[in-house]
N, C-alpha and C positions, 0 to 999 in steps of 0.2 A: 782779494778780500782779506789776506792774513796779515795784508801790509797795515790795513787797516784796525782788524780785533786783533792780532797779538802783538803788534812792534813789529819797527822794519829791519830787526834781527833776524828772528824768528821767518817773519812773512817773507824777507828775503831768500831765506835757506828754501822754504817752498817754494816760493816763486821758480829757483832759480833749476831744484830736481824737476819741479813737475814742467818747466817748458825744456830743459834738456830729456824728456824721456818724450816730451810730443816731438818735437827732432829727430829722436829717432824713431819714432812710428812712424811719421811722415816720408824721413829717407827710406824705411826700408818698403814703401809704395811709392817708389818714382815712378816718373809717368816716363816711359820710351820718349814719347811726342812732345817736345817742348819747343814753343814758337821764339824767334829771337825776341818777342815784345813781352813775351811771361820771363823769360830768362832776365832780359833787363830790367821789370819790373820786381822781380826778386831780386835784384844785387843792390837798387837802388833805395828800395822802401827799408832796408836796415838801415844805410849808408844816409838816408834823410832824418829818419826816425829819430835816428841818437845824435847827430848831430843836434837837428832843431831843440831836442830835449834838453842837451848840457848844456846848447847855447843859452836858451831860455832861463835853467836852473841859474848858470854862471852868473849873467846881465843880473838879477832878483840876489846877487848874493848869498845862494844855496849852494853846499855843495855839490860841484854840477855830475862828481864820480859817480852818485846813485842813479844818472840820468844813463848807465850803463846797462840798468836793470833792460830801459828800452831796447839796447843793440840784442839783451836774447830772448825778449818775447817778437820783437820783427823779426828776426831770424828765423823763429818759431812758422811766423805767419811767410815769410819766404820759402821755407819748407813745403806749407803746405801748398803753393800755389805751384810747388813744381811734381808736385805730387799726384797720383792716378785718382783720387778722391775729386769732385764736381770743384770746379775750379769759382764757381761763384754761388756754391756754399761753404766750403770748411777754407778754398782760397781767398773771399771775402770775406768771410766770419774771424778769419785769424786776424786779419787788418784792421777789422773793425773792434774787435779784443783789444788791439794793440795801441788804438787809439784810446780806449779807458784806462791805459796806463799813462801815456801820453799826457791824457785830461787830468789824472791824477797828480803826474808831477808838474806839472802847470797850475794848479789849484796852488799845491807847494808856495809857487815859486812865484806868481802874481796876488793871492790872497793869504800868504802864510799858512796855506793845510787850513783853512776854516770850513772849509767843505761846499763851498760857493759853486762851485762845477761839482757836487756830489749828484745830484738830479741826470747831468748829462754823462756822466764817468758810469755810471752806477745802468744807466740804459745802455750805452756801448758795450758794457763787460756783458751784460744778460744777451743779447741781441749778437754778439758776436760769439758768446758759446753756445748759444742756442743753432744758429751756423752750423759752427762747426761740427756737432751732435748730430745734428742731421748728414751734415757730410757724409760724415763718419760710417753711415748708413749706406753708401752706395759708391763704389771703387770698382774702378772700369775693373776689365778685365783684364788680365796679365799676358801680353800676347806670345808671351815663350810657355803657356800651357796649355 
């Protein structure tokens, strides 16, 4: 949102504390139990995320380095998916968050920022914090207490 009302200075510098501080909420609730298919699906959804985003940027003529924003809100949403938090509320609400950033630099970089995927960016972001909020609500248990 602050990419949007204050500049991608400013909204950047937010952007960039407030998902390095879900990072570390999320690591310091790791889950014990994690499946080879959540661990994979956490290494890969950064590693596609930023990719498909600079690529997209790049192709469009944008520069594609702000398409790095993506690599730490999916890291974000990597976090939480390895996290003791309900794995398909704050571990799909982070991805689906992650995708209105996604939607956002793609707007960028197919309609020049005219805000054409604002309707769909603008549901993702709500619907994926909304997620997440609820997750937030309920963390297994710690089995070393």
């Amino acid at each position: 949102m602050l990419l949007v009302t204050v500049g991608i200075v400013a909204g950047g510098v937010g952007f960039a504390v407030a998902h390095a501080l879900a990072i570390l909420a999320y690591v310091g609730y790791r889950s014990p139990r994690r499946s080879p298919a959540r661990s994979t699906i956490a290494v890969a959804f950064p590693l596609l995320m930023t990719l498909g985003t600079c690529a997209l940027l790049w192709s469009a003529s944008k520069p594609w380095a702000i398409g790095m924003f993506v690599l730490l809100s999916s890291s974000m949403a990597a976090s939480a998916l390895l996290s003791r938090f309900p794995i398909w509320l704050s571990g799909l609400g982070a991805m689906v968050f992650v995708l209105s950033d996604a939607l956002f630099f793609a707007d960028l970089a197919l309609f020049g920022g005219s805000g054409k995927l604002g309707w769909l960016t603008w549901a993702c972001y709500a619907t994926g914090y909304a997620l997440v909020a609820r997750g937030a609500m309920h963390v297994e248990a710690d089995p070393q207490s």
